[in-house]
Every structure is written in structure tokens, then in C-alpha cells.
N, C-alpha and C positions, 0 to 999 in steps of 0.2 A: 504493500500500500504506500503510495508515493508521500509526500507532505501535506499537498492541496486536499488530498483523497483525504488524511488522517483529522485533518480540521473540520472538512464538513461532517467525519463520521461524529467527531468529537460533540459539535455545537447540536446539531438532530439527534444527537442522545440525551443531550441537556436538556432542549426546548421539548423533547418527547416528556420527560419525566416531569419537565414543567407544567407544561399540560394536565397531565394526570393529577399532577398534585393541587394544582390550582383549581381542578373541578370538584375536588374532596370539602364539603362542608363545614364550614365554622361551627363548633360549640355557641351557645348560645347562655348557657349558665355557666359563672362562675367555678373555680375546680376549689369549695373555699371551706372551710371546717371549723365550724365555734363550739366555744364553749357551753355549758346552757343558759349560764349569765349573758353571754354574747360578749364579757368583758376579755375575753382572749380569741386569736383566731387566726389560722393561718391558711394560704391561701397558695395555689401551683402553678407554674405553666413551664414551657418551650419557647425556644426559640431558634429553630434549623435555615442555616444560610444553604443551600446546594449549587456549586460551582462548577461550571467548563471552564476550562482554562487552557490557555494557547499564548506560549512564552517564546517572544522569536529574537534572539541575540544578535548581533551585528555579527560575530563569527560563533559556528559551531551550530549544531541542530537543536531544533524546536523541539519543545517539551508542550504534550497537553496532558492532561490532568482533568478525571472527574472524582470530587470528592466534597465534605462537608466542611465547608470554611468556618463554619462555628455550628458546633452543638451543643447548647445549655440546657439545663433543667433550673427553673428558676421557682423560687420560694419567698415570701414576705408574709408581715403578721403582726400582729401588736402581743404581748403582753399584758397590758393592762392599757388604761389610759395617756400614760407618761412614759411607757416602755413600746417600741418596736422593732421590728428587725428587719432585715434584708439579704438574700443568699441568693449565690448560679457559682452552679456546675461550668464548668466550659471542657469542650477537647477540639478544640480546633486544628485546622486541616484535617480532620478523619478520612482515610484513605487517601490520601495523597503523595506520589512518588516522590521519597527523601531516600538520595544514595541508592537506590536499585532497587530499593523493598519500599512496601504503602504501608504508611503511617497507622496502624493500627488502635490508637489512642491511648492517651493520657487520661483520665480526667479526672480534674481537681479541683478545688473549690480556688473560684475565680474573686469570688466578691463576697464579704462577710462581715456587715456594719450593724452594732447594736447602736440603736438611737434613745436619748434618752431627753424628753420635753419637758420640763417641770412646769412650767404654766402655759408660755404664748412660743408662736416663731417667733420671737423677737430674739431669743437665744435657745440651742439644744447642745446636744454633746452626741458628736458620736465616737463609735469606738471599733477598732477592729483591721479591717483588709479592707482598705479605702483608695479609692479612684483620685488621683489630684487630676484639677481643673488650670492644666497650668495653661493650654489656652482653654476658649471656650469646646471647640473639637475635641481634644484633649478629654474632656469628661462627658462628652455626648454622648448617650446610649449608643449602642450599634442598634437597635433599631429604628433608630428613626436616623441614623446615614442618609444622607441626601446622595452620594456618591457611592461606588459599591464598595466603597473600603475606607478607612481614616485616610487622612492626609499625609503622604511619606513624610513630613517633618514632627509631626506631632507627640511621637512618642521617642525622638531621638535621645533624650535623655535615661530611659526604661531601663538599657542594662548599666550602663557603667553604675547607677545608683540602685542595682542589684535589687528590683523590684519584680513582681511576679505579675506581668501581662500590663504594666505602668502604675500596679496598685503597692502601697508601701502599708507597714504594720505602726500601727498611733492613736492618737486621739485628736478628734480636729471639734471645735468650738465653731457653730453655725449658724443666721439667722438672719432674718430679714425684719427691714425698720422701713419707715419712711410710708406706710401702707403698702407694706411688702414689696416695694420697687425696688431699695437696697438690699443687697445680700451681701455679707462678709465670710469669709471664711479664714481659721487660722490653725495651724496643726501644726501638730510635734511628731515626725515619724524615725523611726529604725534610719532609715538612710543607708547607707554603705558604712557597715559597721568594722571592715576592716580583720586582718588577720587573727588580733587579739579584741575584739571589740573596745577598742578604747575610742573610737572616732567620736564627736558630737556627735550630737543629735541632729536630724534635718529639719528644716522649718521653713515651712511654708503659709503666705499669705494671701489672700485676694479678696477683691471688691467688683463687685458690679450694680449696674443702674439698669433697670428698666424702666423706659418712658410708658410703654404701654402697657398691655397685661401683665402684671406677675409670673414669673419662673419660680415655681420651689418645686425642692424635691435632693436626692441624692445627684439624680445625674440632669442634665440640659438635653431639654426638646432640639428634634429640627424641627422640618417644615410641618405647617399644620395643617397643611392640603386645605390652603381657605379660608380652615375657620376662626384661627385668631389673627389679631396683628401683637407685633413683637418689635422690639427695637433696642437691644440690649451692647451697651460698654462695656470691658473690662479690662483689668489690670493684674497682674500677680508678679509675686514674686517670691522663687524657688533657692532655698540657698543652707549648702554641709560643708563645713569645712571653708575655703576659698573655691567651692564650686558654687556658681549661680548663675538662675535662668530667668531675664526678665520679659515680660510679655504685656503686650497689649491685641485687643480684640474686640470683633464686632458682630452682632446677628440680628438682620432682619429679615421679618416674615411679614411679608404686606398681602391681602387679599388684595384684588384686583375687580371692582364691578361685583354683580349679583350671580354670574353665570361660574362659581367657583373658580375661577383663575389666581394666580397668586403668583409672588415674585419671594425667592428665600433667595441670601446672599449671608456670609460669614466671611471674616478673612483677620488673620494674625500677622505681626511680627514681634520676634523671637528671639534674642540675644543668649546664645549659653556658651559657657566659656567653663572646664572645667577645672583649668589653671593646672597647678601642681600635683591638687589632691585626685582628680580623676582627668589622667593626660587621656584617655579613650574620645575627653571630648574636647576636641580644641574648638578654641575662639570662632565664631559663626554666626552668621545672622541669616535667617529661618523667615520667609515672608512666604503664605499663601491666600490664595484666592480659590473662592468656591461659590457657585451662581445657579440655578435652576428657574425657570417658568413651569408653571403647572398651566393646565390647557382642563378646567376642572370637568366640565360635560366629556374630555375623552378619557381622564383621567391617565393624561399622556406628559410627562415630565423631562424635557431634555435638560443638560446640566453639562458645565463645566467644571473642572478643578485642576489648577495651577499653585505649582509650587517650587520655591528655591532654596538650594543654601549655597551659601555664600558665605566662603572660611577668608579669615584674615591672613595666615597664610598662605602667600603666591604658591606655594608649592603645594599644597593641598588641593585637588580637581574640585569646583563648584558642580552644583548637580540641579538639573532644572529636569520637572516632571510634567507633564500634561497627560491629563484625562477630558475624554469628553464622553458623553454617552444620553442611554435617553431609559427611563422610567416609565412603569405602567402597574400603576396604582389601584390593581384591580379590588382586592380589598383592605384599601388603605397601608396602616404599616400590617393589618394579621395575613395580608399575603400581596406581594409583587414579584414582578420581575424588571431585573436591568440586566442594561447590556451599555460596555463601554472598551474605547479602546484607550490604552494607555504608553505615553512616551519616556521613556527616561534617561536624559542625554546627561550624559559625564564632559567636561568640558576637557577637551584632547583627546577623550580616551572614546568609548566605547558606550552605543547605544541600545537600547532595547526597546521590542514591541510586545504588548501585553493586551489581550482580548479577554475580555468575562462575560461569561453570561450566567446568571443569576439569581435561582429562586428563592423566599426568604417566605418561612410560615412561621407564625409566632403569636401565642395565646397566653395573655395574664389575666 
């Protein structure tokens, strides 16, 4: 089977399963378990990405790939009044060819946040395996991605500060003021604790403004397909030892007229410089852009997303990414499909072409 042969076999195996899965019916009641007070209750779902994939190098042969780009089981719940919680599973890539054999999975617990409210949002606590928001992408659920994947700059800090999927171990202090349009956030986490664990501690901070609707929650919405508007700033700043990452960012989500149409846009820049204490990251600056139109009567979403780094040293290759592709929102975020093709050029060196295509079913 030649190249051209192995990519159409590849994508008509994809869009086949898409198919099938997207004609399988939504739940309609909750998967949710209370107590008989009602004062405790916990609650289940999924959330399965299934991926074609066609990886074409500037030298040496194409790789495609069908496998599950995320598979979670996800859990939340309250305790009592003042007490909640939040859990997922993840085993990403499941079956995907790594070094000659498919990835037969890991799966570990991904995300594991006790919350604890004592009166209003105006302050909470949480505690546990927590997602930082160092941009706003950066803590965006993957399921409401506007693009079929985060932004290649987003989580470039993840390993050197030896974090498990960009989530660190802490407690982080959280709340919104202002009628809930300000949110602060401030933590203490594990950080790269070093051979002996002597290293500080990490610590991390940020602020955001919403002009229009309210954001709360553990993680940040994307697009709302419509139905709200959003118009959200922010700031943080990430710092252990003499490493730190400073950021600024943006998301809005405008409907457009009565016939569901909408406009989302987001975009960061990113300063991380890991200095002495973590040389894995040298000095850089991280700026992306990310764009979609929703079309709401076809429930048809084309979208761009662009991104750069740009290292202070000359000798270091800068690395510029483009994606573009188009979304079909057939049932919202509990089921779509995309399709995008993606560029990513090395500056002197060497380019690559990447094709997805993209089924996502997922019930909370």
C-alpha cells in the first residue's frame, strides 16, 4: 500500500467510526448518587477524544496513527455544603504507535482537587493535583478546545518543573470579588523539588477581569457556541527558585445576531526563562493566537491557531506552528468532530505536516 493509499485508508477509518459513534444517543439523566439527606453526592462521566493521525516530516516517512488521544473517566461531588471534590482518570494516546509497539495505556489519576468554601466565592481553598492557569489555555478544559489540541506553547514549562500532564501537588487560595468578575488565584506547589528535596517551594499567582458574564469554576470555558458573551484579561505569574514565567492573556466569546453565530478569539504572551535552576528552559518568548467563527444554524466552526517561540538565544532555532481546520458541532461539546491540518516550521532546520481528524464524546 503506497503512502496516498495508506492516508485515505487511514482518514475513512476514522470518519467511518465517527459516524457510528456520533449516531449512538446521549444519556439524558445524570450518572449522579446522593445521599438520603441529599447533603453529599457524587456524580460520573467520560470523556473519549478518537484520532486519525497522518504525521508527514520534511525527511523520512509518514506515520498515521489511529488511537484514543484522551481517555478519562471523570468524577465530582460535594461532601457537605462547604466541602467538594473533583477527579479524571486520563490514559492518553491509547493505542498509538511509540517505538514499534501501540501504546497500551497508563492510566492514572490526572486531576484531584479537594475544595473547601466556608461561606461565599469570595475566597475557597483548594487542595490536591491542580491544573495552573499560567495562560488562560493553559487551564482550559480539553473539552471545550476550540482547536483539536492545546497550543504547542502552553504547557512548555510541564516537565522541566517535573509536573504530571502540567498539574503540580499544593494548595492554591481562590475567589472571585467584584460580583464575581475578578478572580485571583494564589498557590504554593511541590515544584521541582530537586535530588535531595531541598529546592523552594513554587509559587504561583494570577488575576483576571471579566467584563461580561462571570467565569468560575476549577478550569476556563471556551467557546459557548452562542450562548454567552465573555470578554476576559489576565495576568500570572509563575516562579521556583530563579525560574519564572510571566504571562499575559485574552478570551472572547461574542454571539453574533439571533441566528447563533459567534466569534471566540484567545491569545497569550509568555516570557519563561528558566535561568540556572532549570537550564531545560532557556530564555523565550511564547506569543499565540487562536480564532474561530461559528456559523450556528450549520453548527459549522472553522478556526485558526498560531503560535511562536522565540528564544533569546541566536543559536537556539525559533519554532513557528500553524493550525487551521474546521469544527462540527453536532452535539455541542457531548459530541463533535474536527478536522485540521497543522504546520511546524523550525527556523533553518526542519518542517513538518500534521493532519487530525477527530471524534470527541463526552458526558458529565
Amino acid at each position: 500500500m503506497n503512502r496516498m493509499n495508506q492516508r485515505i485508508f487511514a482518514f475513512a477509518a476514522a470518519l467511518s467510526l465517527t459516524v457510528l459513534l456520533g449516531a449512538t444517543p446521549t444519556a439524558q439523566a445524570a450518572w449522579n448518587i446522593e445521599s438520603e439527606d441529599s447533603s453529599a453526592s457524587i456524580k460520573f462521566g467520560f470523556l473519549a477524544k478518537l484520532r486519525g493521525e497522518s504525521i508527514s516530516p520534511d525527511v523520512g516517512s509518514s506515520e498515521q496513527n489511529l488511537f484514543f488521544r484522551r481517555l478519562r473517566i471523570l468524577a465530582g461531588g460535594k461532601l457537605n455544603d462547604k466541602w467538594s471534590f473533583f477527579f479524571e482518570t486520563d490514559s492518553p494516546n491509547l493505542g498509538k504507535e511509540v517505538g514499534g509497539s501501540k501504546n497500551h495505556g497508563d492510566i492514572f489519576i490526572q486531576d484531584f482537587v479537594v475544595t473547601y468554601k466556608p461561606k461565599s466565592d469570595a475566597f475557597m481553598l483548594d487542595f490536591g493535583q491542580i491544573l495552573q492557569a499560567v495562560t488562560y489555555n493553559s487551564n482550559q478544559s480539553a473539552v471545550t478546545l476550540l482547536a483539536t489540541d492545546y497550543m504547542p506553547t502552553s504547557f512548555v514549562w510541564a516537565g522541566a518543573l517535573d509536573t504530571k500532564v502540567g498539574r503540580d501537588y499544593g494548595v492554591r487560595a481562590r475567589g472571585y470579588l467584584m460580583n464575581d468578575k475578578l478572580e485571583y488565584r494564589a498557590e504554593v506547589l511541590q515544584g521541582n523539588r530537586g535530588a535531595d528535596s531541598t529546592n523552594s517551594f513554587r509559587y504561583f499567582g494570577r488575576v483576571m477581569y471579566n467584563f461580561f458574564d462571570p467565569m468560575k469554576g476549577l478550569y476556563y470555558g471556551g467557546t459557548s457556541l452562542g450562548k454567552k458573551r465573555s470578554l476576559a484579561v489576565g495576568a500570572s505569574v509563575d516562579t521556583q527558585e530563579d525560574y519564572q514565567t510571566t504571562s499575559l492573556d485574552f478570551f472572547l466569546d461574542q454571539p453574533l445576531g439571533g441566528n447563533g453565530n459567534a466569534i471566540t478569539v484567545q491569545g497569550s504572551w509568555s516570557n519563561v526563562d528558566g535561568d540556572v535552576f532549570l537550564p531545560s528552559l532557556p530564555d523565550q518568548d511564547n506569543m499565540t493566537l487562536e480564532a474561530g467563527f461559528l456559523f450556528g444554524e450549520a453548527k459549522l466552526m472553522p478556526f485558526v491557531q498560531l503560535s511562536s517561540r522565540d528564544f533569546s538565544d541566536s543559536a537556539l532555532a525559533d519554532v513557528d506552528t500553524t493550525m487551521v481546520g474546521l469544527a462540527y458541532f453536532f452535539r455541542g461539546y457531548n459530541g463533535n468532530v474536527k478536522f485540521s491540518w497543522l504546520n511546524s516550521d523550525v527556523d533553518g532546520g526542519a518542517s513538518t505536516d500534521i493532519i487530525w481528524l477527530q471524534l470527541q464524546a463526552f458526558y458529565f
